[in-house]
KOLVEXKOL-225631 format. One record per residue (C-alpha): residue number from 1; x, y negated, z. Coordinates in nm, 3 decimals, always signed. Each point is the difference from the previous one (the first is absolute). Layout:
FINU resi       u       v       w
FINU  NUM       X       Y       Z
...
END
This chain:
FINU resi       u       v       w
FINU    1  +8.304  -0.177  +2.712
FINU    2  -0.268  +0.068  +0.247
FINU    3  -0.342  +0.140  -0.081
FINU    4  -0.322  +0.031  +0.129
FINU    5  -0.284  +0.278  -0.067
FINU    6  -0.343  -0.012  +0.120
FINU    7  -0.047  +0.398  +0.082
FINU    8  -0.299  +0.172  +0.292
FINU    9  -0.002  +0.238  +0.218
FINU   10  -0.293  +0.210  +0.107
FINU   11  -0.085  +0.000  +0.388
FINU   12  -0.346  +0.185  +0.069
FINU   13  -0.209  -0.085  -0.271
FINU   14  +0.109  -0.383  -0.052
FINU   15  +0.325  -0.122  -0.179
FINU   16  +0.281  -0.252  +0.124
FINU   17  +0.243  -0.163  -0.157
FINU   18  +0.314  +0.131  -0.087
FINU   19  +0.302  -0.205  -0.155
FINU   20  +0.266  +0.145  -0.195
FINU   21  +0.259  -0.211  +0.033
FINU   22  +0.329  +0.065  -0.254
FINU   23  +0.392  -0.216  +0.014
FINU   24  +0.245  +0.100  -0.252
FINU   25  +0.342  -0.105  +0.146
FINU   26  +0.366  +0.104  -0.010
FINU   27  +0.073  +0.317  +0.069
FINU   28  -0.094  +0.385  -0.010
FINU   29  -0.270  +0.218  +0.018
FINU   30  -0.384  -0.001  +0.030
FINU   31  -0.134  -0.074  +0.354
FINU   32  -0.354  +0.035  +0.110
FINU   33  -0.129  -0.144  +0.318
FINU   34  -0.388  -0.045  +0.200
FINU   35  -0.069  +0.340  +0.171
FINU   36  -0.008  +0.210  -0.350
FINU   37  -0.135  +0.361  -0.015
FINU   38  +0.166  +0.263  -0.193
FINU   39  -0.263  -0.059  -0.319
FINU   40  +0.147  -0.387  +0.013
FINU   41  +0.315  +0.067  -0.011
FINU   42  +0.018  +0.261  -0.263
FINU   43  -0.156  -0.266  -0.232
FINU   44  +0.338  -0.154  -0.025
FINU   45  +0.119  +0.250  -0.209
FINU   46  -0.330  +0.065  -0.186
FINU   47  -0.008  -0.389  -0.054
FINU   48  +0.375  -0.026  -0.149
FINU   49  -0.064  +0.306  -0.253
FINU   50  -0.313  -0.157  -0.122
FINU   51  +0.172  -0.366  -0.011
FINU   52  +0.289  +0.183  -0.181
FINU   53  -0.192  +0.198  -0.253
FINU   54  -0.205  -0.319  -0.088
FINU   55  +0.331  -0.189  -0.082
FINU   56  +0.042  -0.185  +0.282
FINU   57  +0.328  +0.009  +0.199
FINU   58  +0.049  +0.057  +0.371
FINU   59  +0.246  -0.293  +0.112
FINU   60  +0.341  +0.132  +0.135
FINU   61  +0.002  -0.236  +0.333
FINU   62  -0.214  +0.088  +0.344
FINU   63  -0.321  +0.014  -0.033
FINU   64  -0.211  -0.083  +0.301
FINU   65  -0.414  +0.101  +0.035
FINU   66  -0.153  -0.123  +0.316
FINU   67  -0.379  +0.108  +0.041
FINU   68  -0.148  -0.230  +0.236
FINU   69  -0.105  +0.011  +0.286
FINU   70  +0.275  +0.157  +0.075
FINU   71  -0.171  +0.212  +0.366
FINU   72  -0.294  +0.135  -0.209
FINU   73  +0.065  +0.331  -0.160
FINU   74  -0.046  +0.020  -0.383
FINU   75  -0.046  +0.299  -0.186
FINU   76  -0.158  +0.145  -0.349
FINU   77  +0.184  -0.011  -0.344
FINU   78  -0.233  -0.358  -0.085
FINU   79  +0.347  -0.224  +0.071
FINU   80  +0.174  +0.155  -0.338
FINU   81  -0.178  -0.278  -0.208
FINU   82  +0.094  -0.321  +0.208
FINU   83  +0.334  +0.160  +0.082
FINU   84  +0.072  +0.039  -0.340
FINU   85  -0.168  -0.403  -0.094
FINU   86  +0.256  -0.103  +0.268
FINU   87  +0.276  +0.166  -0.182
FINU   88  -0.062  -0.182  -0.254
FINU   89  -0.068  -0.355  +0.063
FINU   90  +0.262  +0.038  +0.259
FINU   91  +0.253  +0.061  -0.268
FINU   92  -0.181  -0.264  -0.297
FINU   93  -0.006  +0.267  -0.195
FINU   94  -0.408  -0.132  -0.100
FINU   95  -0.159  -0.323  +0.114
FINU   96  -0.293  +0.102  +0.239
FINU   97  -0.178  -0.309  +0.093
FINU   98  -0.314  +0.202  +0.099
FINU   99  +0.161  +0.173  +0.269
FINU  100  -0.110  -0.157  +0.314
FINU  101  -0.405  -0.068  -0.101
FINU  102  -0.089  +0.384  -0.035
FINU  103  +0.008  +0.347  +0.263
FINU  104  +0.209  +0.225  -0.151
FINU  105  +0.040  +0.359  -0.008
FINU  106  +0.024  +0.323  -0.164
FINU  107  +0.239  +0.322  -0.044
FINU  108  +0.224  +0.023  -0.310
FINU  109  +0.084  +0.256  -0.178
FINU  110  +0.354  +0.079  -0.093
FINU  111  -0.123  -0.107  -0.360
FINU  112  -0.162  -0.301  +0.130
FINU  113  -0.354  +0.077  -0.011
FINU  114  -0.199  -0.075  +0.330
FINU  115  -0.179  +0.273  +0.202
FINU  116  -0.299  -0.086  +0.255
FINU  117  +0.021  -0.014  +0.343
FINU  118  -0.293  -0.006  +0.282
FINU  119  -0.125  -0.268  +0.145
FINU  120  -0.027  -0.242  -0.276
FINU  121  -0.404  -0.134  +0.083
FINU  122  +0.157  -0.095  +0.399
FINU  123  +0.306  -0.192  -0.206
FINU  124  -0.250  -0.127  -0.251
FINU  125  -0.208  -0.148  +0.286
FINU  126  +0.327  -0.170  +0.154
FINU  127  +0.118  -0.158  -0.339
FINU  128  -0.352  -0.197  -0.002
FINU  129  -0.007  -0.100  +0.389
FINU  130  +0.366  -0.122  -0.034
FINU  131  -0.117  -0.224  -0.312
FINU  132  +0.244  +0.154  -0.211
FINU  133  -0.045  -0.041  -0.371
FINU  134  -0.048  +0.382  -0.019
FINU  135  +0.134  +0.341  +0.010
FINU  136  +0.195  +0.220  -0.197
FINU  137  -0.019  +0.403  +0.007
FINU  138  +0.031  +0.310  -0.192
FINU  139  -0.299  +0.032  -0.229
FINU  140  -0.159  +0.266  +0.178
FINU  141  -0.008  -0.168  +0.328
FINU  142  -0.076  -0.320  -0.158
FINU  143  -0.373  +0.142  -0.103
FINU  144  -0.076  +0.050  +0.414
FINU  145  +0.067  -0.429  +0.002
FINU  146  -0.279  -0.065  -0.324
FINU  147  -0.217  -0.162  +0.244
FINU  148  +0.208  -0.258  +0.104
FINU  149  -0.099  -0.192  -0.328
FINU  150  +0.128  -0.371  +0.237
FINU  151  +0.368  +0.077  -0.077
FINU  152  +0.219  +0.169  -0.282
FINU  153  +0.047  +0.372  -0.014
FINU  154  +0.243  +0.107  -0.187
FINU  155  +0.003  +0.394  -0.076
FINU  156  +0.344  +0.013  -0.136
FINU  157  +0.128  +0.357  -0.169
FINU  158  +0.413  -0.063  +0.022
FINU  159  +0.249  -0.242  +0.119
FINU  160  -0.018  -0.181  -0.293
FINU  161  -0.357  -0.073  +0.036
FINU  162  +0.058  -0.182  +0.342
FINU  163  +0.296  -0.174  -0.125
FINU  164  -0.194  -0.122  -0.336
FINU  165  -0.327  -0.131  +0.265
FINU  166  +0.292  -0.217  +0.282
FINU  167  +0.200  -0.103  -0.334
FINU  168  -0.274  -0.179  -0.065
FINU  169  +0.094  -0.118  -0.329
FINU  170  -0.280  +0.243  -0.207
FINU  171  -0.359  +0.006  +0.090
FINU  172  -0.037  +0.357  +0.209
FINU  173  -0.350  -0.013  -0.005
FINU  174  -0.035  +0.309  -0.171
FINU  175  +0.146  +0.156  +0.317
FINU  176  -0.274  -0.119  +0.241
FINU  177  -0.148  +0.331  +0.143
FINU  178  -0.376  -0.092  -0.198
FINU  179  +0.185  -0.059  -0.323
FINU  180  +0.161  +0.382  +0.005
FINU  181  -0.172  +0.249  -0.210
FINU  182  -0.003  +0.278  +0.303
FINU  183  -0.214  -0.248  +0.190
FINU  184  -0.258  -0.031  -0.321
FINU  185  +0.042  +0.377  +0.030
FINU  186  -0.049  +0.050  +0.339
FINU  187  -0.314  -0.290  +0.004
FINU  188  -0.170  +0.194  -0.263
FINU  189  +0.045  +0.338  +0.214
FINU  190  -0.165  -0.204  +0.283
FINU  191  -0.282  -0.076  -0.195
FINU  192  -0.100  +0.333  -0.132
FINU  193  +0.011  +0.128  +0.338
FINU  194  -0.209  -0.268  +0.157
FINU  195  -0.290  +0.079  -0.315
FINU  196  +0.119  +0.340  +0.004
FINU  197  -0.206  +0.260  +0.326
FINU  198  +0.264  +0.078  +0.294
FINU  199  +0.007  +0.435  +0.073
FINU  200  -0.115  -0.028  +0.370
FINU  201  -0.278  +0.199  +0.168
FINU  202  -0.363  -0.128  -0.041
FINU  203  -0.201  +0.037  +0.346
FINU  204  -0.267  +0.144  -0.234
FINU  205  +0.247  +0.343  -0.097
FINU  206  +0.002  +0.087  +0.342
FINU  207  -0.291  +0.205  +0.092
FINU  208  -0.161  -0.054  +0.368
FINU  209  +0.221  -0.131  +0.309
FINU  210  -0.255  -0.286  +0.015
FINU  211  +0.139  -0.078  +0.394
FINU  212  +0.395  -0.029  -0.171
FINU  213  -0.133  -0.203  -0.229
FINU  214  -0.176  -0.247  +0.205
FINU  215  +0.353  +0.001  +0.231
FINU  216  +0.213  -0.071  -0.266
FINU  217  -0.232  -0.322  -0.114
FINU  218  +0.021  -0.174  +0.347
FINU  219  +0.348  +0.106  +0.041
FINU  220  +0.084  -0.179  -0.393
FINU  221  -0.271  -0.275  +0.095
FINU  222  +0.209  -0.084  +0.341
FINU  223  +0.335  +0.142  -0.050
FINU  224  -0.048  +0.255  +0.249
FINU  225  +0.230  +0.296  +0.054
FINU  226  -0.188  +0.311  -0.051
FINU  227  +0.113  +0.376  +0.063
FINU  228  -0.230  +0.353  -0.176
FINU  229  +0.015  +0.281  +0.161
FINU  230  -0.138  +0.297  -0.196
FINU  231  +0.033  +0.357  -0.134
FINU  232  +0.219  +0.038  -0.337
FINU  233  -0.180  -0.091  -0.303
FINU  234  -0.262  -0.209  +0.189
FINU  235  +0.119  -0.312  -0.182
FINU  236  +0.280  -0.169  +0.211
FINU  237  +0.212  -0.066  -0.299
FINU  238  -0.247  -0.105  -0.236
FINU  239  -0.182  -0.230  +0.222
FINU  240  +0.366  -0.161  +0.061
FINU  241  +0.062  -0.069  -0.369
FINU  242  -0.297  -0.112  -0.040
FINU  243  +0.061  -0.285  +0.241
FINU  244  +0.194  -0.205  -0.314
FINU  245  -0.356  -0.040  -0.140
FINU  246  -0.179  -0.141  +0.234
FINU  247  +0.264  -0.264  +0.178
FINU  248  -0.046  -0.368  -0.120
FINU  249  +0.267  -0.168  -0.264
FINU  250  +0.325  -0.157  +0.201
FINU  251  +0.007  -0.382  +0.046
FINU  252  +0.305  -0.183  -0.137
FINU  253  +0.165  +0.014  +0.354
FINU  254  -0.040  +0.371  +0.060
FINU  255  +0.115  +0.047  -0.372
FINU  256  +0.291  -0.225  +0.084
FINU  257  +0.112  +0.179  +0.286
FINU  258  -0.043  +0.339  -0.127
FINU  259  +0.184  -0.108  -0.327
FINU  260  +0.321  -0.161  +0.208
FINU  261  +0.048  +0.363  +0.228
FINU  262  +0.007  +0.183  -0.322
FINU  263  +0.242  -0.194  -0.121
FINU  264  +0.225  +0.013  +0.291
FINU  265  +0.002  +0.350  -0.045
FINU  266  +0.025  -0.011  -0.403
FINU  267  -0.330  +0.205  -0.045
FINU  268  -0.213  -0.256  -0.244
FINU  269  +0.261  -0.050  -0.300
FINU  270  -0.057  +0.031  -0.201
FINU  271  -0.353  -0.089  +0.003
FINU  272  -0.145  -0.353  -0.049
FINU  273  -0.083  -0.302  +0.262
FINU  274  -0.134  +0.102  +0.364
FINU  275  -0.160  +0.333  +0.035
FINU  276  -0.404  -0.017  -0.045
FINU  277  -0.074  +0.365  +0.122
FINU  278  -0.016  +0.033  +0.319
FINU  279  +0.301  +0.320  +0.151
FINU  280  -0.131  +0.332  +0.082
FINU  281  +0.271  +0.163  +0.206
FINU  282  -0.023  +0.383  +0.049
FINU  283  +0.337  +0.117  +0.137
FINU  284  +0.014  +0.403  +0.095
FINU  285  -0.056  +0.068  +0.352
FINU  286  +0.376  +0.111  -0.011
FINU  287  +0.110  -0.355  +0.011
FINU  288  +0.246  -0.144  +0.220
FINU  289  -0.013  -0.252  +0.238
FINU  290  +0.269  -0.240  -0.201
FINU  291  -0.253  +0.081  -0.315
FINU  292  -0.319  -0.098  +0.195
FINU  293  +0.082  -0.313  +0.204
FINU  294  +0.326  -0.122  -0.220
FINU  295  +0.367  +0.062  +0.120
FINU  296  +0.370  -0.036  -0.147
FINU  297  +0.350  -0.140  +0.125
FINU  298  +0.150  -0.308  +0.058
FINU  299  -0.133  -0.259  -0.266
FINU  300  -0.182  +0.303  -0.164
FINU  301  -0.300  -0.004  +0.166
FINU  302  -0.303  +0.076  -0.269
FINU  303  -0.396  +0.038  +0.057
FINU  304  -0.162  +0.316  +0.072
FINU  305  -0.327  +0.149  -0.100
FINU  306  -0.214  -0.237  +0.272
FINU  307  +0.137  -0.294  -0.159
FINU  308  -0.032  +0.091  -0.345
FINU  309  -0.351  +0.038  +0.057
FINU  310  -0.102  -0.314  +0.084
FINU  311  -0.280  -0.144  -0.116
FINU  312  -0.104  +0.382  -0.105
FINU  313  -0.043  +0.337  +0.156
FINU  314  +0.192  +0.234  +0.152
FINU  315  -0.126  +0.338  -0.044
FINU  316  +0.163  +0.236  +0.225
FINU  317  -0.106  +0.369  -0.088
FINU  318  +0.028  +0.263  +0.248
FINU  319  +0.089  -0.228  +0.226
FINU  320  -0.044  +0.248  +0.315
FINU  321  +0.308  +0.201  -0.199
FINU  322  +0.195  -0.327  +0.048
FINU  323  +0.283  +0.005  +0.262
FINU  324  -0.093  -0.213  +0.315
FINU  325  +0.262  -0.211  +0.026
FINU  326  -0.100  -0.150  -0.371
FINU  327  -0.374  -0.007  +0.119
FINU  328  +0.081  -0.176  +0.305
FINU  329  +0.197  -0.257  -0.182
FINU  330  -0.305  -0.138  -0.166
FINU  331  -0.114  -0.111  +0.316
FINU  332  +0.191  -0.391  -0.027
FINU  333  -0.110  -0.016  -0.385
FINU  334  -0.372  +0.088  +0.037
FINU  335  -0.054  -0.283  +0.300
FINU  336  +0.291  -0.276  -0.116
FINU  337  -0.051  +0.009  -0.338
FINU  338  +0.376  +0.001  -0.066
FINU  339  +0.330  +0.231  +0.089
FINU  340  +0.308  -0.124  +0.123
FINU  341  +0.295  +0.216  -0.056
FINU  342  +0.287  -0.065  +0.206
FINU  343  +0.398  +0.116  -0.046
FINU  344  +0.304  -0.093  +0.164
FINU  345  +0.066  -0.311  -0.219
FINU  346  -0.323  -0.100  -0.157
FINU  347  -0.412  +0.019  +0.082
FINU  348  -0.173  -0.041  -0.283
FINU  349  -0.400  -0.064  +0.007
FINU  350  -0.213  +0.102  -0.277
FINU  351  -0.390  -0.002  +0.002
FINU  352  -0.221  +0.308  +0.008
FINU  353  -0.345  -0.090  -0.032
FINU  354  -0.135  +0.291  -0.166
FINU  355  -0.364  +0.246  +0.050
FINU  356  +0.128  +0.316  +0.128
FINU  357  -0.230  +0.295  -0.128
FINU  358  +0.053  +0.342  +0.174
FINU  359  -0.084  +0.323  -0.120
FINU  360  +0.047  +0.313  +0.224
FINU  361  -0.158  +0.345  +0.042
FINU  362  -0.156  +0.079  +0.329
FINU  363  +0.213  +0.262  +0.087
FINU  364  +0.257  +0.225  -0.118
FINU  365  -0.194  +0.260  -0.216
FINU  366  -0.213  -0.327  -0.093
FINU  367  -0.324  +0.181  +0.010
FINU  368  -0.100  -0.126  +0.417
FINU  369  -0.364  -0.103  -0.046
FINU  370  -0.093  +0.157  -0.326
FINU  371  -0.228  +0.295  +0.186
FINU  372  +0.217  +0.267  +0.095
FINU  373  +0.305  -0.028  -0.262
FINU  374  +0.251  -0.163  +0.276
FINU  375  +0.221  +0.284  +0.087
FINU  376  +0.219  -0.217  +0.225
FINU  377  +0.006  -0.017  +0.405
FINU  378  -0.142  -0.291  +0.216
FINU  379  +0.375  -0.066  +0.064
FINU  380  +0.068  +0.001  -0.336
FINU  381  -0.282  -0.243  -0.088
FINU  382  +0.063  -0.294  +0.278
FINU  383  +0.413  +0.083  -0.105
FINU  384  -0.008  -0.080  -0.340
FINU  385  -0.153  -0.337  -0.006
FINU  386  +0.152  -0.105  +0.330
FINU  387  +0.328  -0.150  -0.175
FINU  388  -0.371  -0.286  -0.072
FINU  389  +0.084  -0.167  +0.396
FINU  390  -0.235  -0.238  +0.112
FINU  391  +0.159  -0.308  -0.076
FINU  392  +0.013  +0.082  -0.345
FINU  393  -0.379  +0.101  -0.055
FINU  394  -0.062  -0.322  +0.216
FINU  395  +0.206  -0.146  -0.321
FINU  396  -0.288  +0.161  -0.249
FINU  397  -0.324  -0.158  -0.049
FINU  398  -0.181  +0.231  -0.148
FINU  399  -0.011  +0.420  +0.068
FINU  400  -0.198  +0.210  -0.270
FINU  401  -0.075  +0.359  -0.028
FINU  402  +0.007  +0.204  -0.299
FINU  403  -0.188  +0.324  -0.039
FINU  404  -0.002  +0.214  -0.293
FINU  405  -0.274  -0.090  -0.254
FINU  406  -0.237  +0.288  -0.022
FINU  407  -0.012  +0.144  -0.373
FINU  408  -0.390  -0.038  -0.030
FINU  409  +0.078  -0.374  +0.022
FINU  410  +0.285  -0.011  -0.234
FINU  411  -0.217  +0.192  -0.265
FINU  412  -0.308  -0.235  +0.116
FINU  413  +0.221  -0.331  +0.020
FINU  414  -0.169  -0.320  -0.127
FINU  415  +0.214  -0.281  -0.110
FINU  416  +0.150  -0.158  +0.315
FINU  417  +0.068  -0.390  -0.018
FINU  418  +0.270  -0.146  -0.198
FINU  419  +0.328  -0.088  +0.137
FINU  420  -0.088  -0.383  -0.205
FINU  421  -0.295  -0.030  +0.214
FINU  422  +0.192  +0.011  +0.335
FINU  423  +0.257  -0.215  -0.131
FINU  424  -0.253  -0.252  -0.042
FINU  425  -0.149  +0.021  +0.409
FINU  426  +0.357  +0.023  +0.081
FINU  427  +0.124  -0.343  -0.173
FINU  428  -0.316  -0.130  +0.122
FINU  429  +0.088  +0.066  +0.362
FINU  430  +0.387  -0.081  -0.059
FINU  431  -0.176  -0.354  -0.140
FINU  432  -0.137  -0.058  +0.316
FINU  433  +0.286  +0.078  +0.235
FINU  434  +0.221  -0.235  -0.221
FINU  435  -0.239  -0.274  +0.098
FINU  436  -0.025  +0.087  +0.358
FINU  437  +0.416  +0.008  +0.017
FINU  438  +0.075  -0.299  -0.255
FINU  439  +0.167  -0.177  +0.300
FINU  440  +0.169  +0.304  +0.169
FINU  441  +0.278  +0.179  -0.125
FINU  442  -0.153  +0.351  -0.079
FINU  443  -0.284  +0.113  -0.271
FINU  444  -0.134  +0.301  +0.129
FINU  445  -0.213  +0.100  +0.268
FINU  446  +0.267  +0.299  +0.093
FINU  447  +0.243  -0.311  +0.058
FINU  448  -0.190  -0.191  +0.288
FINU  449  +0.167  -0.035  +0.310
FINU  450  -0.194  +0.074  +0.334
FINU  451  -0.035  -0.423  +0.036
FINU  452  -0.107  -0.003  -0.392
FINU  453  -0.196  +0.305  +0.104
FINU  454  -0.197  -0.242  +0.304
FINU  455  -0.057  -0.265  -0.226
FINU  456  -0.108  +0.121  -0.311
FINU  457  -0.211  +0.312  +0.105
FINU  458  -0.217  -0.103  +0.291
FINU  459  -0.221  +0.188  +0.174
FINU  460  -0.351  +0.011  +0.084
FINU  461  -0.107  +0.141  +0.312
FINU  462  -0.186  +0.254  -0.165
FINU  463  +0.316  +0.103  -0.177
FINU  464  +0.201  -0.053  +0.319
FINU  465  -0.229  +0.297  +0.163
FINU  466  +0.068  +0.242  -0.256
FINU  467  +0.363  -0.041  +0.025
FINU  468  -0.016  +0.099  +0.339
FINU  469  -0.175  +0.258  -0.074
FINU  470  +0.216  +0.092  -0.274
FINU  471  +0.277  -0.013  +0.251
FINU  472  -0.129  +0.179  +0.266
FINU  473  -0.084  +0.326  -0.231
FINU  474  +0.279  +0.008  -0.230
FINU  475  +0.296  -0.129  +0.332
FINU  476  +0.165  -0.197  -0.249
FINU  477  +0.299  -0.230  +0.026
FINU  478  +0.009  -0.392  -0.063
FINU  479  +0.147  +0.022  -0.311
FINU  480  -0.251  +0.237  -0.134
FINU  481  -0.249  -0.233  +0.138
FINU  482  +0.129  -0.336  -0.229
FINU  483  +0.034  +0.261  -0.243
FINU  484  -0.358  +0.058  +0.022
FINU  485  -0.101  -0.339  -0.075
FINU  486  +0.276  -0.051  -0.278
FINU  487  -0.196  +0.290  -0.209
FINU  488  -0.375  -0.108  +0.143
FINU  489  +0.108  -0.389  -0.124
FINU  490  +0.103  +0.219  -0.386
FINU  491  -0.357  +0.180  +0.052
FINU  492  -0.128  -0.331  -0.023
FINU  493  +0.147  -0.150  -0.244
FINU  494  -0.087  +0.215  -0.240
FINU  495  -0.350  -0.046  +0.100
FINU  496  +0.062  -0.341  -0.068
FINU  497  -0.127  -0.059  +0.386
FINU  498  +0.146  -0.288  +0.184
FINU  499  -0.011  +0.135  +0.390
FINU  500  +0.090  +0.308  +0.097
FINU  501  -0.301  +0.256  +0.101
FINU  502  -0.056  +0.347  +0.169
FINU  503  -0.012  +0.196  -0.273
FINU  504  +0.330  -0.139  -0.124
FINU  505  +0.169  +0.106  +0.376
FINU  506  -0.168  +0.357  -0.021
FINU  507  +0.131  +0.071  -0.398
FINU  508  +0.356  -0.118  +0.103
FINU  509  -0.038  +0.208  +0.287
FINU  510  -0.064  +0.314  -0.178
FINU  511  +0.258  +0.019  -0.158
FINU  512  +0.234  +0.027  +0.339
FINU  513  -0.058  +0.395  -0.013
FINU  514  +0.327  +0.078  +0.094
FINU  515  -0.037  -0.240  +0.302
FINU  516  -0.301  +0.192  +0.081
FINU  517  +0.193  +0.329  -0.027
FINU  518  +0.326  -0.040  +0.166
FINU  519  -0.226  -0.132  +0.344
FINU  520  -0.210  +0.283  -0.024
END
């Protein structure tokens, strides 16, 4: 008797269709077909044990598993479940007539519980565009898929919960994923937090750096990459952090997308719905370059630290420690947007819009411009930060300096303004650009293109004269120019002003120090 499955498969950050396809026929022996990895085809004996110790019997004839298409590779340990549904239909042991209107999967046990797997939110998304009736996973994946509230998700704990739901001879609705009580748990969890204060840092606890502060608003207002150069203890790390406070709340999409390449990558079970917090990634500067930009074999090919970022920040610490090669590899991410990672017999894409901030020291000893401290060489200082070429500081909008705050002022310090007071200029501005881009594809300034760049931040001829002058001093190259405008059209915004003016060119140009530097 010949079976079909409806299975997915995870390619970049979307799902496709899988089918599982099982015939129970004279003869010997198990047989599995379709391009299986190891993982796949060790379920077969993880599927009979569990089938076995749950009273079912394993038919003594051949046993033939197709997963189709049969020339795309399928790996994971998610086939167990409709392997194991195949068995049994195949062989009438149960009457399944559920089977074909649901996306199946989920690993078994060799008692016959289920176990998650990742990517359940991308398969989730497939079962509804297919106009299936639903979906059926483990219960801890199942609670990625609560806001698909259009279709049926079933968050099923064993075997026998799937085969009671496609029997479909008892109502099951007790195993729909908002009916369980770990999603009542979980929602209640949610809520406390969302009352409850998040532990970030306040711009008001950190004393002074009034210029860092003022660069880290445009760059959250605008998306901008920004990089902080500054002696240890001047407040790199602390201004970084406190980033989280001041960035505006994620729009369904970006929540969307951030939730589906967690999933991929099983990192949000077993949490509930799409993720609301935008990532902070903060790998150690002794990352590799499979960690940073993604990397793997064959069908194995997961996101690194550029894509989990997206729609976040990447805070790179001591990034002049970093090794080049990995530094020089953000080059494609920071302009594209995305990374493609290639291997012999895949190329997977996966997106990487993220805000890189960059903390460094100036030089080696990390005392070069606090009075007479440095005890490093002028080799040594234009060394350590050259592994920062100039494509990739053309990359970064914005370029602070840090100096050490003087103890009179720390003693002195008046209450500096509150991270909630930024956020509120910098959802203002973010407003504004989503109006100005409602028919393009991007939503930040940081994202224009040069054409979006000519046609939605024009110049006056006043303004045209002091980019040239601009130019002329600082010897700048064209992409530091657009970049100019990108962080002059932020400067704006959160003035609420609708054209461009001077003062906006000269702020953005300020903070181009290292520009300034390296031509001097």
């Amino acid at each position: 008797m010949l079976i079909h499955i409806n299975g997915a498969k995870c390619i970049g950050i979307d799902a496709v269709k899988v089918t599982v396809e099982l015939n129970i026929e004279r003869g010997i022996g198990i047989h599995l077909c379709g391009l299986a990895d190891i993982a796949v085809k060790e379920s077969l004996l993880r599927t009979t044990t569990a089938l076995e110790s749950l009273g079912f019997r394993i038919p003594g004839k051949k046993i033939v598993i197709n997963l189709a298409p049969a020339d795309l590779r399928k790996n994971g340990s998610g086939y167990d479940l409709p392997i194991a549904l195949g068995i049994i239909a195949a062989s009438e042991q149960r009457s399944l007539p559920g089977l074909g209107k649901y996306i199946i999967m989920g690993e078994l046990s060799l008692n016959g519980t289920l176990r998650a797997i990742p990517g359940a939110l991308p398969m989730a998304e497939l079962a509804r565009d297919s106009g299936m009736s639903g979906i059926i996973l483990p219960e801890e994946s199942a609670l990625e898929a609560v806001e698909f509230k259009d279709m049926k998700v079933f968050a099923a704990n064993s075997l026998e919960d799937v085969i009671r739901i496609l029997e479909e001879r008892d109502d099951s609705e007790d195993l729909l994923v908002w009916n369980t009580h770990r999603y009542n748990k979980l929602r209640r969890e949610r809520a406390r937090q969302d009352n409850g204060t998040r532990e970030i840092f306040d711009f008001s606890d950190i004393i002074g750096q009034e210029g860092a502060k003022r660069g880290l608003e445009i760059a959250a207002a605008g998306g901008h990459n920004i990089i902080m150069i500054g002696a240890p203890g001047s407040g790199k790390s602390s201004l970084a952090k406190a980033m989280a406070g001041i960035l505006p709340p994620m729009t369904m999409e970006e929540s969307l997308l951030t939730s589906k390449i967690y999933s991929i990558v099983g990192k949000s079970t077993p949490h509930l719905g799409l993720v609301r917090q935008r990532p902070f990634r903060a790998p150690h500067y002794s990352a590799s370059l499979p960690a940073m930009v993604g990397g793997g074999g064959g069908d194995g090919i997961v996101p690194g630290e550029v894509t989990l970022a997206t729609n976040g920040v990447l805070f790179l610490d001591e990034i002049g420690q970093m090794p080049k090669s990995v530094i020089e590899a953000m080059r494609g991410p920071l302009e594209d947007r995305k990374i493609v990672i290639s291997r012999l017999k895949s190329k997977v894409g996966y997106p990487a819009s993220f805000m890189l901030v960059a903390a460094s020291n100036p030089c080696p000893c990390g005392y070069y411009g606090e009075g007479d401290r440095c005890t490093c060489t002028p080799t040594q200082r234009i060394k350590y930060l050259d592994k920062l070429s100039g494509p990739i500081m053309d990359r970064i909008d914005i370029q602070c300096w840090l100096h050490t705050v003087e103890s009179s002022k720390i003693i002195h310090a008046k209450k500096a303004e509150s991270s909630a007071a930024v956020a509120e200029r910098v959802l203002k501005a973010r407003i504004a650009q989503k109006h100005r881009f409602a028919t393009e594809s991007i939503s930040t300034n940081a994202e224009m293109s040069n054409k979006l760049i000519e046609k939605y931040c024009p110049l006056s001829d006043e303004c045209l004269d002091t980019m040239g002058k601009i130019m002329a001093r600082m010897q700048l190259s064209l992409r530091a120019y657009f970049r100019i405008i990108k962080v002059a059209r932020t400067i704006a915004d959160l003035e609420g002003d609708e054209e461009i003016k001077s003062r906006h060119l000269m702020e953005a140009a300020g903070f181009r120090f290292l520009d300034r530097h390296n031509n001097a």
